[in-house]
N, C-alpha and C positions, 0 to 999 in steps of 0.2 A: 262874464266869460273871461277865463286866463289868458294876458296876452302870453306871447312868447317869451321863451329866455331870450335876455341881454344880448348873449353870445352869437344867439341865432343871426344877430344883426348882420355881423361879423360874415358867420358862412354865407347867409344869402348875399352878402356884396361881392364875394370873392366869385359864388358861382355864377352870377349876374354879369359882371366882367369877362368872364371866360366866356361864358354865351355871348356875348358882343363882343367879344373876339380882341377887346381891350390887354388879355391877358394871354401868352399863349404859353406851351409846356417850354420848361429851362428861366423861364423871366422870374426874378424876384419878387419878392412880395413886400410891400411897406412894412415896416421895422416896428419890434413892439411898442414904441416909443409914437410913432407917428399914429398906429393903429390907435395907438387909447387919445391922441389928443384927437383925430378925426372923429370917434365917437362918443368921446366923452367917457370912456369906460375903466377901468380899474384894470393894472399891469395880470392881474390872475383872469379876469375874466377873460382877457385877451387870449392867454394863453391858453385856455381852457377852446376858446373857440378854433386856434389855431391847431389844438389836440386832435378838435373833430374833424376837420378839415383831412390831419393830414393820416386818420383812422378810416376815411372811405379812400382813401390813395390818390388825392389832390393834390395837396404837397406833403413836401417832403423839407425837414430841418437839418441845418449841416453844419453843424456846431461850428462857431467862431466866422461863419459867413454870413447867416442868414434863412432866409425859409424861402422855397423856390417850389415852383409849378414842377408838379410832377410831369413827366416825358411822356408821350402821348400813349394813352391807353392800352389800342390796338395796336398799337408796335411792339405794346410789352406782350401781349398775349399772344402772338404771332412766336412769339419765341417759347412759349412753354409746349408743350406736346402732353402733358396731362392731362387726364380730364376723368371728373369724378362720377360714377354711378351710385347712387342713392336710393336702394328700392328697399320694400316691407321686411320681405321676408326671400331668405334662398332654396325652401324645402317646396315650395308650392308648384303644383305640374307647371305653370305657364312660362317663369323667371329663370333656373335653370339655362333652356334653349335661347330665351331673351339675351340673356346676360351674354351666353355664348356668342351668341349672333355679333351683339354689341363688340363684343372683345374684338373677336376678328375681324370685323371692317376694322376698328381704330387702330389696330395693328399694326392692318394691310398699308394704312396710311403713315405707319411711322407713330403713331401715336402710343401710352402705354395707359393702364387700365388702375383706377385707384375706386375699387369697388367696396361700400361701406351697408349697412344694414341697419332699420331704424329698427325691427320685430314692432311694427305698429304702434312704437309708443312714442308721444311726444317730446320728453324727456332726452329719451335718447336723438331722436333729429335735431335738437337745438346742440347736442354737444359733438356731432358731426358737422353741424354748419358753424358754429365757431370753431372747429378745429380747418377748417375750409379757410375761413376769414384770416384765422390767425397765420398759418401758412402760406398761403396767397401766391399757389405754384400751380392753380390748376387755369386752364384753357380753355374749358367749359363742363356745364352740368347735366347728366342725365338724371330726371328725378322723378323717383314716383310721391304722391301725397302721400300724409300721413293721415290717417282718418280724417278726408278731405272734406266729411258729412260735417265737422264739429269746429265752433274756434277754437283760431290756431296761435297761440301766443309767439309761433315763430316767426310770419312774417315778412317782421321789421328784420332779422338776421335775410330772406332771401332778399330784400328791400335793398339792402345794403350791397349784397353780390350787385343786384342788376344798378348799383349806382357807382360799381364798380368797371361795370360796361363786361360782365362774364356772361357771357352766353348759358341761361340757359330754357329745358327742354322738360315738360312732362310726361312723364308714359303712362298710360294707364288711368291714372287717375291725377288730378289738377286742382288746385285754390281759385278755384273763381273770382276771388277777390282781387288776383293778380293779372294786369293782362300779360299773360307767358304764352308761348307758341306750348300747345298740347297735342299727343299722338293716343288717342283713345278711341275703345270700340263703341259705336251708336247704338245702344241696346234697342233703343224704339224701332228705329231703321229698317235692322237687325230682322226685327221680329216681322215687321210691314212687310218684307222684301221676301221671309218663309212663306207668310201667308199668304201673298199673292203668290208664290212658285205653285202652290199649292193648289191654289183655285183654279189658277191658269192650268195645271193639270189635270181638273176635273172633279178634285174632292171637297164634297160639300158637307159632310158627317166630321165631328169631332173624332 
């Protein structure tokens, strides 16, 4: 079995301190210099891990000062009012009125609408969720899967939002893989709940 990278060392220490509260947002980080004698590791690897760190929005580097705990999360998202929708397709009867509905509550709220469209193909959702990552101005996600039947090499990209602490929300259809709050219809239910209406009304012929 492969162990981990080197560097990994590195970010599970930082995240491990912050979970024990040893570290909190605005505090300094030990200096590349201490980092590589505490673990023995080489000035590149250091920095390589202090990269990933500060690419899920952990810390942050401030040239000529140091590298410092990123400012808490939810206080940053408390200030954006974006928030992305992410579904198949816009031409389909159900999404349309969806979409609309969506806009206008987040509206009504102050919020504004950054609606994006994957046309069912995987390719395309991985270059809407890196442009999501890359900009990192939105407040939370409405998302529908992408042919949620099949693996999904994306993800490690929504993996990354929720360790960004972004909220988000599936419609329709969901990753299983992920535990994500999802708003979808119960087809089995669905169907239990016709066919007793039915019986319970008296019809017993197909």
């Amino acid at each position: 079995m492969v162990g981990k990278p080197r560097y990994m060392e590195i970010v599970d220490w930082v995240k491990e301190r912050l979970e024990r509260k040893e570290l909190g947002p605005g505090e300094r980080l030990n200096s590349e210099n201490e980092l590589s004698e505490l673990f023995g590791l080489s000035r590149q690897t250091v920095r390589h891990a202090i990269g990933v760190l500060e690419e899920e929005g952990i810390v942050v580097r401030r040239q000529g000062s140091g590298t410092y705990v990123c400012d808490d999360r939810m206080a940053t998202l408390e200030n954006k009012t974006r928030i992305a929708v992410v579904t198949t397709y816009v031409d389909s009867y159900i999404f349309p009125r969806t979409i609309q509905g969506i806009e206008n509550y987040l509206f009504e709220r102050g919020y504004s609408v950054q609606i994006a469209f994957t046309n069912n193909m995987l390719e395309r959702e991985r270059t809407i969720l890196e442009d999501i990552l890359a900009r990192d101005d939105v407040a939370g996600i409405i998302m529908e899967a992408t042919k949620s039947g099949l693996p999904n090499p994306n993800l490690s990209l929504i993996e990354r939002l929720v360790e960004r602490k972004v909220p988000i929300v599936f419609i329709n259809s969901y990753y299983p893989q992920l535990k994500l709050p999802h708003v979808t219809l119960n087809d089995r239910l669905a169907a239990e709940m016709a066919v007793k209406y039915l019986f319970d009304a008296g019809h017993r012929r197909c």
